[in-house]
C-alpha positions as CSV (number, residue, x, y, z in Angstrom):
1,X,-5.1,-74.7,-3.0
2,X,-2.9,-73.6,-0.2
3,X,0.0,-72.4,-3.0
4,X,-3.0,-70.2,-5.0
5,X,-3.6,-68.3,-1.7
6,X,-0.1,-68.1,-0.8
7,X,1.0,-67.1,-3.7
8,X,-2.2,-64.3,-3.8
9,X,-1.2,-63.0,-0.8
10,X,2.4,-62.5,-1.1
11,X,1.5,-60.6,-4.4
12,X,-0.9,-58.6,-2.8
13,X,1.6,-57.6,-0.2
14,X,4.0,-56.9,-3.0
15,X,1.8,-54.4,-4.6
16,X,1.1,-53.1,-1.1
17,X,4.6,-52.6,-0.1
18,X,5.0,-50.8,-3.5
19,X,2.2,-48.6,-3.3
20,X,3.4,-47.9,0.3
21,X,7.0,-46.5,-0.9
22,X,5.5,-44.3,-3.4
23,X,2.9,-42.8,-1.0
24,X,6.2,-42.1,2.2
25,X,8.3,-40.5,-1.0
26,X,5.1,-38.5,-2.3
27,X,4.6,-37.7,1.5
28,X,8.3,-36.5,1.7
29,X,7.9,-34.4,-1.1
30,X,5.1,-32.7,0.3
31,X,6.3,-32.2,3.7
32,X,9.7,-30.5,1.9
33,X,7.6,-28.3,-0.3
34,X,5.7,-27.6,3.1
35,X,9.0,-26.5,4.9
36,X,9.7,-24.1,2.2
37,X,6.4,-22.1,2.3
38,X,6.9,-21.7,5.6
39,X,10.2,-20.7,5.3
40,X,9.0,-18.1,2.1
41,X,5.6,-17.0,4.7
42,X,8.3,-16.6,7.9
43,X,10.3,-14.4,4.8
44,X,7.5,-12.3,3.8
45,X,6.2,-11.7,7.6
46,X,9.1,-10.0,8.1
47,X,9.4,-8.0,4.9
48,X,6.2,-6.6,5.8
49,X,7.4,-6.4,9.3
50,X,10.4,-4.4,7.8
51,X,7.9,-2.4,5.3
52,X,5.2,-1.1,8.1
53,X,8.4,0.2,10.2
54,X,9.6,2.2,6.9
55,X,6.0,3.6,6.5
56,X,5.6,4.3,9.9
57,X,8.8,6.5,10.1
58,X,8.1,8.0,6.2
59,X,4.8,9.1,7.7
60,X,6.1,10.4,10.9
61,X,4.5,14.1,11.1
62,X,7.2,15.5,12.7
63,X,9.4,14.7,9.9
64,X,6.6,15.9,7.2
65,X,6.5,19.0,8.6
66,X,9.9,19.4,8.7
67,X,9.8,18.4,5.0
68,X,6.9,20.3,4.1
69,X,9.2,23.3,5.8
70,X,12.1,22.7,3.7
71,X,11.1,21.6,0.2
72,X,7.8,23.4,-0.2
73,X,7.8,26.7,2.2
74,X,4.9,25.5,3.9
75,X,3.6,26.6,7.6
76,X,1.5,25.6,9.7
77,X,-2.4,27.1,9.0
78,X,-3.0,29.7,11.8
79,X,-6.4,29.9,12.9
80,X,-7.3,33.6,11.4
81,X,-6.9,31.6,8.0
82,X,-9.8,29.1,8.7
83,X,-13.3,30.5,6.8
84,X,-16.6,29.2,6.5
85,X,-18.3,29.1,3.5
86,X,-19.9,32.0,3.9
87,X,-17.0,33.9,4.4
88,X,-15.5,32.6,1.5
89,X,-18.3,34.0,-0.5
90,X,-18.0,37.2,0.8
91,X,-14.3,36.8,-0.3
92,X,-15.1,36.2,-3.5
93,X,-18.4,38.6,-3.5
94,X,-15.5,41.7,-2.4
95,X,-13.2,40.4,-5.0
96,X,-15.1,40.3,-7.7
97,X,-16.7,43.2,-6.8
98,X,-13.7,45.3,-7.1
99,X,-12.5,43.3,-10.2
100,X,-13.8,44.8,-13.7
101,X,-13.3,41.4,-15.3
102,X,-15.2,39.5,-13.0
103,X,-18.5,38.4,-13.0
104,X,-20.6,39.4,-9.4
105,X,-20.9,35.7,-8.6
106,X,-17.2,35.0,-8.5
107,X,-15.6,32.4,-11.3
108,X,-16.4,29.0,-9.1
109,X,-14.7,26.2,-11.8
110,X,-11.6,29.0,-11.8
111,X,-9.0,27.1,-10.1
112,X,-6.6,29.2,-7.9
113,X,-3.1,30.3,-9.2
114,X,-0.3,27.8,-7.4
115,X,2.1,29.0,-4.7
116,X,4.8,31.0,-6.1
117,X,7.2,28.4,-5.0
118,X,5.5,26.0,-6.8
119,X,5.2,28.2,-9.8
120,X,8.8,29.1,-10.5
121,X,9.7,24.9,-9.7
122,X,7.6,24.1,-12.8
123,X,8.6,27.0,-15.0
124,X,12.7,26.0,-13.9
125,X,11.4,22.6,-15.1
């Protein structure tokens, strides 16, 4: 009887000890494939890290403006520019109004000619 149980337990231990080394090696695996994503997450932090400082300096107004200047002829908009509605109806009122072609409401779904600069960049192109 004693060799049975003997014998029972030092298989049982024997599957044990094997079911142990696959578990440490599966658990090693793990744990590698763990250092790597945090390695690939530390990465990316600092891509986007890198990325927000690039947007913040693309979107920088002073260099927009500067930009806007150069490439497109823009200024700033001075205050005696700025209308309310109504004034821009009476814009449109006085326009058409003088304006044989035009009907006396004004042509609302006309849309407005682009800036000469822009005009002669898509004629060049």
């Amino acid at each position: 009887m004693m060799g049975k149980t003997t014998l029972l337990f030092l298989l049982l231990a024997g599957a044990l000890s094997v079911a142990l080394f696959s578990v440490k090696y599966q658990v090693q695996d793990l744990e590698e494939e763990l250092v790597g994503l945090n390695r690939s997450i530390t990465s990316e932090k600092k891509s986007i890290h890198v990325l927000k400082a690039e947007w913040s300096h693309l979107n920088n107004p002073q260099r927009l403006d500067r930009l806007a200047r150069k490439h497109l002829g823009m200024k700033p908009v001075e205050p005696d520019q700025m209308k309310t509605f109504d004034g821009v109806r009476e814009i449109q009122l006085t326009t058409a109004s003088g304006d044989a072609e035009a009907s006396p409401a004004g042509d609302r779904n006309v849309a407005p000619a682009p800036p000469p600069q822009l005009a002669t960049r898509k004629a060049s192109q």
